[in-house]
Each structure stands twice: as C-alpha cells, then as structure tokens.
OpenMM code with the backbone's topology and positions (N, CA, C; nanometers):
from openmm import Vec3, app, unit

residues = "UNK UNK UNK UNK UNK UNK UNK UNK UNK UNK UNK UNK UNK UNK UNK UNK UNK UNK UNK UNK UNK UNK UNK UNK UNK UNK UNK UNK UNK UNK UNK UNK UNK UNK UNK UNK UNK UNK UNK UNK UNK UNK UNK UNK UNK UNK UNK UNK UNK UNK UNK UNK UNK UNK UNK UNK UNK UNK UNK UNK UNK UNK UNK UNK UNK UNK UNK UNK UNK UNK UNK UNK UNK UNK UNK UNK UNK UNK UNK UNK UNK UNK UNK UNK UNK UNK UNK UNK UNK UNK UNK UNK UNK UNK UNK UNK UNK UNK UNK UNK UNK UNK UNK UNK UNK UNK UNK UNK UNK UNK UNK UNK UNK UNK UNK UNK UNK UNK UNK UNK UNK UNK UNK UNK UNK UNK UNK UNK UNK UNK UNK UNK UNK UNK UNK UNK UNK UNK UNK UNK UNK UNK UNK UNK UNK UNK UNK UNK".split()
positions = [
    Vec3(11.3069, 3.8163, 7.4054),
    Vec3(11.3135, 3.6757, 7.3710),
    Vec3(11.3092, 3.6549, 7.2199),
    Vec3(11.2410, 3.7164, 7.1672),
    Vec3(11.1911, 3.7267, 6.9949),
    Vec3(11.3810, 3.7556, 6.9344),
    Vec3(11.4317, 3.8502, 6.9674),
    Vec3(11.5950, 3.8735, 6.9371),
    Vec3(11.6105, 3.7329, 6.9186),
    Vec3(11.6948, 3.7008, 7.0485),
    Vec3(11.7122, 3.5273, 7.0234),
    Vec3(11.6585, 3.4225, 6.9254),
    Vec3(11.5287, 3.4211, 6.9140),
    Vec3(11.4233, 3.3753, 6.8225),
    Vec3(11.5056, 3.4148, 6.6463),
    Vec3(11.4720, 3.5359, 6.6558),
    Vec3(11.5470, 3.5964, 6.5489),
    Vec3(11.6725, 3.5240, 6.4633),
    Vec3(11.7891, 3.5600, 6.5282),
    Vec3(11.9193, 3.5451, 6.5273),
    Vec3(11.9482, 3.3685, 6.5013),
    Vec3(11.9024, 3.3040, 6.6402),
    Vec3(11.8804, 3.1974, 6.6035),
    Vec3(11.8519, 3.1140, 6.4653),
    Vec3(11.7066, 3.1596, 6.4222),
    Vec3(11.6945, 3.1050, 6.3156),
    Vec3(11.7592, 3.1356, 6.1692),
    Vec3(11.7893, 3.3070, 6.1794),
    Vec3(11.8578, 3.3025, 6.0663),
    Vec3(12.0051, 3.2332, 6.0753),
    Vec3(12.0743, 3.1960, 6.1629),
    Vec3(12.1892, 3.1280, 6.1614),
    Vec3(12.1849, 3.0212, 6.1211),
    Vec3(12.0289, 2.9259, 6.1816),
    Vec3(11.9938, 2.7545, 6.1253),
    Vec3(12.0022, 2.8034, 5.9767),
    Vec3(11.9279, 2.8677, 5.9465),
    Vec3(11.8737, 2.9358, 5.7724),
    Vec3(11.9944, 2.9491, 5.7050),
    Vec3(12.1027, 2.9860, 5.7317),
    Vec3(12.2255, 2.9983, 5.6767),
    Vec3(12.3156, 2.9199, 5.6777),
    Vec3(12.3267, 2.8313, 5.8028),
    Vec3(12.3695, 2.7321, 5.8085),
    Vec3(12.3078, 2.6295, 5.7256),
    Vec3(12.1899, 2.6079, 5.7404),
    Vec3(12.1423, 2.4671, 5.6180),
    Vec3(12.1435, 2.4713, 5.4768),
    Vec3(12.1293, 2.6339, 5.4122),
    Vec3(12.2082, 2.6885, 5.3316),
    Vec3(12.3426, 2.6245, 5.2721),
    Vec3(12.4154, 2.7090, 5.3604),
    Vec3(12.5957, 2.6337, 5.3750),
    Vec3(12.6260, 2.4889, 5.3450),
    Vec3(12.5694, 2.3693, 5.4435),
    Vec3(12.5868, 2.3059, 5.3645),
    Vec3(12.5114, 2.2449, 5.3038),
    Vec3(12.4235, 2.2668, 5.2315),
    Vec3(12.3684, 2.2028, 5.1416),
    Vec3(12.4131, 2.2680, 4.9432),
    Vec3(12.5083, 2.3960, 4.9774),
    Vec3(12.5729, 2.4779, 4.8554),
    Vec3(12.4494, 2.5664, 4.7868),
    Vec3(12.3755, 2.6035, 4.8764),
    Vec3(12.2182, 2.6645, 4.8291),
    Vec3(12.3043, 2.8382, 4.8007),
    Vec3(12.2289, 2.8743, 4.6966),
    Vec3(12.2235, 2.9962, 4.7042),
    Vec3(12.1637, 3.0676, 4.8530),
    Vec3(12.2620, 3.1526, 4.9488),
    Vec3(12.2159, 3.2346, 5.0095),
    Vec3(12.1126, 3.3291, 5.0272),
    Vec3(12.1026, 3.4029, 4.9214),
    Vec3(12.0279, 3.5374, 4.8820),
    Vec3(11.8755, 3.4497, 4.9160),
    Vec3(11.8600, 3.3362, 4.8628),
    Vec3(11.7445, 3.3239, 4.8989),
    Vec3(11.6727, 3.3070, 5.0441),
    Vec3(11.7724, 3.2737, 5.1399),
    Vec3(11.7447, 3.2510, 5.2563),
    Vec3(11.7259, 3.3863, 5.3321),
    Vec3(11.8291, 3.5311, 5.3012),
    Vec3(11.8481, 3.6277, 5.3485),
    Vec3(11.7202, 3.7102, 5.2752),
    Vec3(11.6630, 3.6719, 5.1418),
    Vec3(11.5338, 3.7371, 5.1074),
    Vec3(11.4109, 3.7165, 5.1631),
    Vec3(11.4079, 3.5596, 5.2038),
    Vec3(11.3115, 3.5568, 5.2943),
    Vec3(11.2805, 3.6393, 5.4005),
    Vec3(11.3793, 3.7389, 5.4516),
    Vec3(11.3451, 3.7961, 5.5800),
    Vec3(11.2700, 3.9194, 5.5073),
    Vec3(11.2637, 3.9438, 5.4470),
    Vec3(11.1670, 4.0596, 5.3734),
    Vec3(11.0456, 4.0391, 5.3809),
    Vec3(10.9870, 3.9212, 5.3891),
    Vec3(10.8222, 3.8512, 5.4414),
    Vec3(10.8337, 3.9517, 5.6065),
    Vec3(10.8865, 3.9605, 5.6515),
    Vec3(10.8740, 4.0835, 5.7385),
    Vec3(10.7951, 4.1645, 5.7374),
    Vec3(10.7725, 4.2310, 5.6006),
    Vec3(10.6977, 4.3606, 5.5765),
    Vec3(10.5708, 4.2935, 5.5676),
    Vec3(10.5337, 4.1744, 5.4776),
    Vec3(10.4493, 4.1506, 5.4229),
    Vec3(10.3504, 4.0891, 5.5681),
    Vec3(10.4139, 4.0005, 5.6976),
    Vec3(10.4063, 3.9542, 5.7837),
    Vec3(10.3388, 4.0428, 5.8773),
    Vec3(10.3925, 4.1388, 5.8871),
    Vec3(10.3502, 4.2730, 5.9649),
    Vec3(10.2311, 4.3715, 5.8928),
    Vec3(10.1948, 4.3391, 5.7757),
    Vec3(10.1023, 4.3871, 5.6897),
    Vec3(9.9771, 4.3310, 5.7358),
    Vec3(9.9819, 4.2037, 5.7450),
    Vec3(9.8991, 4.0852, 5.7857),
    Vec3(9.8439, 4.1109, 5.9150),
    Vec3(9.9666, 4.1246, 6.0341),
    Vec3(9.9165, 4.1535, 6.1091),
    Vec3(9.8676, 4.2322, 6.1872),
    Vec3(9.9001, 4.3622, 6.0933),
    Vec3(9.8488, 4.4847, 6.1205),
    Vec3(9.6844, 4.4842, 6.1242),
    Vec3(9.6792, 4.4058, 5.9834),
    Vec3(9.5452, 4.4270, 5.9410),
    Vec3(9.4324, 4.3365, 6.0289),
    Vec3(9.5194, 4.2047, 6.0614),
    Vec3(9.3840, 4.1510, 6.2048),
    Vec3(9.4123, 4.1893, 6.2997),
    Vec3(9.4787, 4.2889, 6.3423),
    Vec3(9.4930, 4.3160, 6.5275),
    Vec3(9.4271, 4.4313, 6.5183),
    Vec3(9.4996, 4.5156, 6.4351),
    Vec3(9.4440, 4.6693, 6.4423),
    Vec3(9.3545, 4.6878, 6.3568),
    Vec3(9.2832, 4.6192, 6.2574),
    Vec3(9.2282, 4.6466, 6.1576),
    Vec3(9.2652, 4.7731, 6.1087),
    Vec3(9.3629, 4.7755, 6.0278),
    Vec3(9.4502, 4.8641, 5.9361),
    Vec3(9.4062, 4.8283, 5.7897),
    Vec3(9.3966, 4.9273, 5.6994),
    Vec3(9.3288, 4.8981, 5.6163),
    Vec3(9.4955, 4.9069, 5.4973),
    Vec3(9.5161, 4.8024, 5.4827),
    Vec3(9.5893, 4.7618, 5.3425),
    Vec3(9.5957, 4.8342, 5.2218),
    Vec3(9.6497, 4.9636, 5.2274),
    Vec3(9.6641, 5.0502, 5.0758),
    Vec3(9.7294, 4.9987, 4.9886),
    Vec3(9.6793, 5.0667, 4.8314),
    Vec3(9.7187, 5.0018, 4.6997),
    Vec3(9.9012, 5.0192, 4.7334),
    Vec3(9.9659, 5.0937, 4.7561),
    Vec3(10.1042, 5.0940, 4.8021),
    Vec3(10.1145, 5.0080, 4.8469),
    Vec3(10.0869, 4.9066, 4.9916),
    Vec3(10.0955, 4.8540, 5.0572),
    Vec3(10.1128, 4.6991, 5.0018),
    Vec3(10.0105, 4.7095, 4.9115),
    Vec3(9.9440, 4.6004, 4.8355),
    Vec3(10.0629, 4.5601, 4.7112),
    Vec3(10.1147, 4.7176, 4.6331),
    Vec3(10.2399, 4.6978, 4.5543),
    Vec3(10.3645, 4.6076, 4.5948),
    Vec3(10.3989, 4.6683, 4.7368),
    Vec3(10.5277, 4.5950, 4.7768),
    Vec3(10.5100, 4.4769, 4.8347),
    Vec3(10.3789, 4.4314, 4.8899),
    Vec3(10.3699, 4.2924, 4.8662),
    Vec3(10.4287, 4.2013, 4.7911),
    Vec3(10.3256, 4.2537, 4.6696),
    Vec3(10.3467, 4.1984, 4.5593),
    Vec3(10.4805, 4.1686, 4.4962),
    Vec3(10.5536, 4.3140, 4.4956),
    Vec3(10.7022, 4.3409, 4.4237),
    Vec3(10.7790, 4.2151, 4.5778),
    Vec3(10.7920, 4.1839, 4.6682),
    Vec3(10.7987, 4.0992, 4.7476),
    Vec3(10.8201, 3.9795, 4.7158),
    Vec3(10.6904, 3.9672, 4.7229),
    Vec3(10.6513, 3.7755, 4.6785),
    Vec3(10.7033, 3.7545, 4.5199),
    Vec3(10.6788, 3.8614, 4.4343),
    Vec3(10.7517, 3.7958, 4.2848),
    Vec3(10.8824, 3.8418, 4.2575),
    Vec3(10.9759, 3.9170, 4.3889),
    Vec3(11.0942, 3.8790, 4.4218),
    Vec3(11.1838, 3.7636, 4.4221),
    Vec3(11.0849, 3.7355, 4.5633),
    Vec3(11.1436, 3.6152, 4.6057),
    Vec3(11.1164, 3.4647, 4.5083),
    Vec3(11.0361, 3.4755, 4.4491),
    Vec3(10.9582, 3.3418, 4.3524),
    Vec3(11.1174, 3.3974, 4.2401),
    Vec3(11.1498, 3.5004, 4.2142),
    Vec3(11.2653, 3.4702, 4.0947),
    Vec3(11.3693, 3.4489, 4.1485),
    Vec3(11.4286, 3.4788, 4.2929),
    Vec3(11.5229, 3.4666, 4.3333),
    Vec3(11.5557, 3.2724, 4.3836),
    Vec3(11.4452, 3.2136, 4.3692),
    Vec3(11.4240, 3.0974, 4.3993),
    Vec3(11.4373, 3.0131, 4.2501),
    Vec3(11.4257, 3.0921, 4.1494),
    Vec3(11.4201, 2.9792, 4.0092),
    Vec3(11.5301, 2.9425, 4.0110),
    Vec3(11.7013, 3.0614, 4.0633),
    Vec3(11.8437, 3.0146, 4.0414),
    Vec3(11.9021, 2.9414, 4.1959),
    Vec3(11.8211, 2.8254, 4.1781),
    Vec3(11.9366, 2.7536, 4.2691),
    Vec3(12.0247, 2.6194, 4.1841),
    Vec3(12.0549, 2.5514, 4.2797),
    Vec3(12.1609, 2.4746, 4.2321),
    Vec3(12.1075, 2.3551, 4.1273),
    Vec3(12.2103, 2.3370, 4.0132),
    Vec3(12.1889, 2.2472, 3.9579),
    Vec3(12.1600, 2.0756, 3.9215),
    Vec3(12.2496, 2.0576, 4.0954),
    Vec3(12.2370, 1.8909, 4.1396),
    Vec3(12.0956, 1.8842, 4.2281),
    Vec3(12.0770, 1.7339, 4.2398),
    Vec3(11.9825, 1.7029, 4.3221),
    Vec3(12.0657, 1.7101, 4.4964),
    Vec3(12.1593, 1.6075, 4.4711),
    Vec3(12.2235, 1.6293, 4.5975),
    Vec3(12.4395, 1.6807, 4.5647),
    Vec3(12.3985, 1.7134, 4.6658),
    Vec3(12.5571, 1.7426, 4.7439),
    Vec3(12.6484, 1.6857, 4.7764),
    Vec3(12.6949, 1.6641, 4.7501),
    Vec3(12.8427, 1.5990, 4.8518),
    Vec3(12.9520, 1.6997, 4.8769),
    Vec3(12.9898, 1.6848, 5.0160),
    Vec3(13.1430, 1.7593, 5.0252),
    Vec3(13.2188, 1.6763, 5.1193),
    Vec3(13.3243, 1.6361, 5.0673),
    Vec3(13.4375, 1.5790, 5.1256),
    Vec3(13.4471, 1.5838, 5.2755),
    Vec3(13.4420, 1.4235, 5.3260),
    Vec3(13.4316, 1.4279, 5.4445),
    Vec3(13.2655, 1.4292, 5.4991),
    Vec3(13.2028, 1.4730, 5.4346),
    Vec3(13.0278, 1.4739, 5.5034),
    Vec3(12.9422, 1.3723, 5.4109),
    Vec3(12.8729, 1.3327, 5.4688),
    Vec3(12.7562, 1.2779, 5.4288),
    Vec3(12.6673, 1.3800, 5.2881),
    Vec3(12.6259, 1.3122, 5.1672),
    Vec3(12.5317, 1.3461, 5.0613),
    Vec3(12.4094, 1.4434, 5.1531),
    Vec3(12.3692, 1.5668, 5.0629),
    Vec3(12.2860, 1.6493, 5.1340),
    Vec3(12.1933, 1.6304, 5.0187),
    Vec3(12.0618, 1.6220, 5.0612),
    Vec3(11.9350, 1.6535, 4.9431),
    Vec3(11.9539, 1.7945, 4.9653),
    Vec3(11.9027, 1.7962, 4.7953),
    Vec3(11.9255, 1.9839, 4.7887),
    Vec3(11.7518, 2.0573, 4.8219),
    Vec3(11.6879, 1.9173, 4.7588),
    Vec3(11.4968, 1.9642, 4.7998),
    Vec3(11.4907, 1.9796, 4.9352),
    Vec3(11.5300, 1.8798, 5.0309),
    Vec3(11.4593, 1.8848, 5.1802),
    Vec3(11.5941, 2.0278, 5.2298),
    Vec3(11.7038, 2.0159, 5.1766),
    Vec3(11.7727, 2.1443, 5.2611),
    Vec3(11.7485, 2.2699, 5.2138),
    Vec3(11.6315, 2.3129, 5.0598),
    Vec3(11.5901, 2.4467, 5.0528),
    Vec3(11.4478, 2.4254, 5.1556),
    Vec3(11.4079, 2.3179, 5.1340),
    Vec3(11.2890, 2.3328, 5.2298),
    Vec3(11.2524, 2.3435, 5.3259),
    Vec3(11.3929, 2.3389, 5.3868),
    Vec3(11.4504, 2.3556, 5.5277),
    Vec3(11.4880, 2.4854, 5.5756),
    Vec3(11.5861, 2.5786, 5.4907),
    Vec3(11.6178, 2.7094, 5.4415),
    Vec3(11.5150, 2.8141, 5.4490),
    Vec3(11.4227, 2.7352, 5.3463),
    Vec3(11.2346, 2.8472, 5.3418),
    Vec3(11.2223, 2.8335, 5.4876),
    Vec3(11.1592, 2.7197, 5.5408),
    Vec3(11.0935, 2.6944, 5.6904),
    Vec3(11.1833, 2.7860, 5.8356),
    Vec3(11.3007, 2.8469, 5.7710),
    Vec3(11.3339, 2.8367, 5.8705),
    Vec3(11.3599, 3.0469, 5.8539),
    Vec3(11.3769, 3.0598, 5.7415),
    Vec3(11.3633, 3.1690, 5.6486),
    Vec3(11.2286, 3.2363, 5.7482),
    Vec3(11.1353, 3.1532, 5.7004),
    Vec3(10.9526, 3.2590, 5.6998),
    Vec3(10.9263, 3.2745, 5.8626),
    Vec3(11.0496, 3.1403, 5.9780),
    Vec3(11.0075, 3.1250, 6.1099),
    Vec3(11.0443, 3.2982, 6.1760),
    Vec3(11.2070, 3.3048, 6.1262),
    Vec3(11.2717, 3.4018, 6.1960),
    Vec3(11.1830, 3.5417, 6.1117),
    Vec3(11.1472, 3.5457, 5.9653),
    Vec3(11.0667, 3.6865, 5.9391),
    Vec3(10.9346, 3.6784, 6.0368),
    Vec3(10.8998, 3.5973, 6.0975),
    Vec3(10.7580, 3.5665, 6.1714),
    Vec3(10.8174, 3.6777, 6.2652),
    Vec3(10.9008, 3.5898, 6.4000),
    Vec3(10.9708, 3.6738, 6.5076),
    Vec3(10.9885, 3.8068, 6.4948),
    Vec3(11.0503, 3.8279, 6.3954),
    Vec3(11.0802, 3.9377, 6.3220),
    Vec3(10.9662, 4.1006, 6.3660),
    Vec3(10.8705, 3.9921, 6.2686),
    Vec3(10.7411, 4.0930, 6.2476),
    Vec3(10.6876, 4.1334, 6.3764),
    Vec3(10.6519, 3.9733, 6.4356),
    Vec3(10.6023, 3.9988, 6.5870),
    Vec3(10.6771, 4.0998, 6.6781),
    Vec3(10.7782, 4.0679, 6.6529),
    Vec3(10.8675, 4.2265, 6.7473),
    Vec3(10.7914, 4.3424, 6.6941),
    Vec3(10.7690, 4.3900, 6.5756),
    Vec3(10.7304, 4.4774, 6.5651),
    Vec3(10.5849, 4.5238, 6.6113),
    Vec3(10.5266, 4.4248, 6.5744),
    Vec3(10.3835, 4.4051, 6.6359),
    Vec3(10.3502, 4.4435, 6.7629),
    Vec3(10.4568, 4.3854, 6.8321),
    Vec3(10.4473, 4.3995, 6.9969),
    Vec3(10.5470, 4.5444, 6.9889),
    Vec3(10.6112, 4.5912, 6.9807),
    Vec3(10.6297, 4.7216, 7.0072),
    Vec3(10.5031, 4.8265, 6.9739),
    Vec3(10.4369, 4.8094, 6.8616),
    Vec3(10.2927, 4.8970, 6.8183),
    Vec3(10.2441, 4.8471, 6.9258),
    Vec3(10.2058, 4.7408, 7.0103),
    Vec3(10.1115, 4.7297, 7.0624),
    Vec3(10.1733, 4.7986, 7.2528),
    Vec3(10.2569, 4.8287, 7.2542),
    Vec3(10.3358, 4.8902, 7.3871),
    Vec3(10.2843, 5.0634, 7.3697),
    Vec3(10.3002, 5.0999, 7.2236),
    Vec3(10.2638, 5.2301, 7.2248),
    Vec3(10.1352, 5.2546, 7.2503),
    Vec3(10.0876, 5.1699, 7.1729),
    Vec3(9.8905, 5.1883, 7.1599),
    Vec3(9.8687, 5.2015, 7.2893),
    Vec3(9.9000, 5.0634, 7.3663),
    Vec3(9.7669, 5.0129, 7.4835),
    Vec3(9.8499, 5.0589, 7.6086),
    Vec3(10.0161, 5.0900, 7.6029),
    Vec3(10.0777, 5.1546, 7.7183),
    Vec3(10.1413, 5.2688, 7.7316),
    Vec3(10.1072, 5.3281, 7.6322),
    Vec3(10.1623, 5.4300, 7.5918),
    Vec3(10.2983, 5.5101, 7.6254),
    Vec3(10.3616, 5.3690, 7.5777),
    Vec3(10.5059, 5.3876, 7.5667),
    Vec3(10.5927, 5.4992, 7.4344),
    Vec3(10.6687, 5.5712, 7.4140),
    Vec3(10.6897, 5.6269, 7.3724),
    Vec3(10.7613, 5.5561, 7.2445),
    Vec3(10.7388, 5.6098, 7.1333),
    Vec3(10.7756, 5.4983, 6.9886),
    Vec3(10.9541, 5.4981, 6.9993),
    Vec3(10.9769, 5.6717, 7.0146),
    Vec3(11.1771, 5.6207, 7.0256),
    Vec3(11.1965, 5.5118, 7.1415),
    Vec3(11.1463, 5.5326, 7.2265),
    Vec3(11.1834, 5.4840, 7.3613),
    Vec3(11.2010, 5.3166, 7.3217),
    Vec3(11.0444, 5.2600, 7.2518),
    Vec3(11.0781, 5.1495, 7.2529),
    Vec3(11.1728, 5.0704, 7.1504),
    Vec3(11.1936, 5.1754, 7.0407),
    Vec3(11.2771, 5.1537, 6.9203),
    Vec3(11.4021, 5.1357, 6.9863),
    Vec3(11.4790, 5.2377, 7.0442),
    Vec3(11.5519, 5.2095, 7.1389),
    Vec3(11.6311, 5.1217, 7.1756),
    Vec3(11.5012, 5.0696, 7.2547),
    Vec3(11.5490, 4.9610, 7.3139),
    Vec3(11.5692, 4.8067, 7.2742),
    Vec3(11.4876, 4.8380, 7.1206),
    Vec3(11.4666, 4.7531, 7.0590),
    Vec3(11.6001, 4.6847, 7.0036),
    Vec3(11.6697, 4.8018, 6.9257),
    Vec3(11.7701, 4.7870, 6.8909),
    Vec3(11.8556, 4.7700, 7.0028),
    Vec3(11.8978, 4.8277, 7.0993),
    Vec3(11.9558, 4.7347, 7.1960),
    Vec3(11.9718, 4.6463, 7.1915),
    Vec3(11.8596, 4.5853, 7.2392),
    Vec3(11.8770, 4.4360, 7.3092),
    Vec3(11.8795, 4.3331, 7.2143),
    Vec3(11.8605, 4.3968, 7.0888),
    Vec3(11.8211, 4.3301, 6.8999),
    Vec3(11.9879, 4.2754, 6.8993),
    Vec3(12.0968, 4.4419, 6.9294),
    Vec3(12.1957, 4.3710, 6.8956),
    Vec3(12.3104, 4.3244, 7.0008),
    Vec3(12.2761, 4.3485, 7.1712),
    Vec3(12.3452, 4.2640, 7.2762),
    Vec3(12.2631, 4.0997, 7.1856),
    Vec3(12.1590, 4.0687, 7.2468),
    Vec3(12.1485, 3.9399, 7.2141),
    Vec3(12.2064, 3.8400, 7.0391),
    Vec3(12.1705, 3.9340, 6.9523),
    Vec3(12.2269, 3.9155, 6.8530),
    Vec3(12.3805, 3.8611, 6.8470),
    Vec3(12.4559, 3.9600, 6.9113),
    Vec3(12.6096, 3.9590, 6.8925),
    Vec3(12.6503, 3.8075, 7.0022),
    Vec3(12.5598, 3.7892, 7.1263),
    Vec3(12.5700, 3.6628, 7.1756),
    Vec3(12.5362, 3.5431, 7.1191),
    Vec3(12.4169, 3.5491, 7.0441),
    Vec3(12.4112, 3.4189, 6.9699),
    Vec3(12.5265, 3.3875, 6.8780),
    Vec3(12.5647, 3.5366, 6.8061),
    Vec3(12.6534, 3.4417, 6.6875),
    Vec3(12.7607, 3.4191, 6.7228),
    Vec3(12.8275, 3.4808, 6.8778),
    Vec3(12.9432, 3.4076, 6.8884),
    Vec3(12.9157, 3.3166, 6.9605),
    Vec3(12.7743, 3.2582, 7.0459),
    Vec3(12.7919, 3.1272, 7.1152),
    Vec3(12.7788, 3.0155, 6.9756),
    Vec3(12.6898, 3.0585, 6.9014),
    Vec3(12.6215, 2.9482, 6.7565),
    Vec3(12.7185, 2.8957, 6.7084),
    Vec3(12.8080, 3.0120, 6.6403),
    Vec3(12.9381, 3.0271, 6.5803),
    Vec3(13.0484, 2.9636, 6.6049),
    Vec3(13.0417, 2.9505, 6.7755),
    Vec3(13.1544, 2.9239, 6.8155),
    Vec3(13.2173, 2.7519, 6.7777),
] * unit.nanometer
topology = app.Topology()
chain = topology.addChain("A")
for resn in residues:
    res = topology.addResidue(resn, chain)
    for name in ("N", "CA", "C"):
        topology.addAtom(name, app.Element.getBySymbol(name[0]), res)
C-alpha cells in the first residue's frame, strides 16, 4: 500500500511543481529526508544509536536541501496561458508538504521491512525482493493511470 502512497505523492509533488514553474530538484530532493526519516525512526523503535556518520549526512542533507531551496523562482505568482494565476508561496508549500509526505511512506517501507526481519524472521533479500517488485508493478500503474 505504502508503493501507491509513494508514487502517488511524488506525482502530486511534481505536478504542483509543474504548474506553478517551481524548480523541480527541490521537490525530487526532498525524497532524501528518507534517510534522515528512517534515522529517526530507527532510533525510537529500535533504539539505534545515531553515529557521528549518521549524524554527518543528516546534516550534509538538511543544508542541502535549505540551498537547493534559496534558487527558486523570481515572481510571486504565475500565469500560463489559458490557466488561472498560481501563488508561487502556497504551491512550494504545497511541493514541501507533499515532498516530506511521500519521503515519510518512503521510510516507513523501510521500517516495516526491518521490522519483518527482526520480529518474523523473514529473510532481508527475500523481502527486498519483493519490495522492489511490487515498488515497481504498482509504481508503473500509478503513473500511467495519474498520467493518463
């Protein structure tokens, strides 16, 4: 279900992007809160202890994404021929929200696969696997139903 979840949102994320004339990169960097997401929740489920490494790419992360966010667009709003004026504030803020939803899903997949090995001792290829599977049947269905 999380796939769907996934896919889904990065398409809204790219789509509100699109038209609002937002720089991309920032929407597609957001999914890198992934690592940082799964860091997090490593550390309250499993109590995993957060190494200075760990702690680096955080960091190199978050003051990524904070520069990749100084170059967006120069207008307040948008217009494109034929559509209605887009605010450019509420459609990056829309972009982020929708950015940090799908790295959430994201993470949680991962989360819940660690937690298949731990407590069911499912085998790590096995569930990787399948992960990717069904990551990219469902995937390849959303974007041509979304798309369509």
């Amino acid at each position: 279900m999380s796939e769907f979840l996934i896919s889904l949102f990065v398409i809204l994320m790219f789509g509100a992007a699109l038209d609002a004339n937002i720089n991309q990169g920032i929407g597609t960097s957001l999914i890198t809160l992934n690592a940082v997401i799964v860091s997090g929740m490593s550390y309250c489920i499993f109590r995993e202890k957060i190494t200075v490494l760990n702690g680096i790419g955080i960091v190199v992360i978050l003051v990524a994404l904070a520069i990749i966010s100084l170059f967006g667009p120069k207008t307040s709003t948008v217009v494109t021929p034929g559509q209605e004026a887009v605010d450019v504030g509420k459609a990056t803020t829309t972009v982020v929200i929708y950015g940090v939803i799908a790295a959430f899903f994201s993470a949680s997949e991962c989360i819940f696969n660690k937690i298949l090995m731990i407590k069911y001792n499912v085998p790590g290829d096995v569930s990787g696997i399948c992960f990717q599977f069904f990551e990219g049947i469902v995937g390849t269905i959303c974007l041509i139903v979304l798309t369509a």
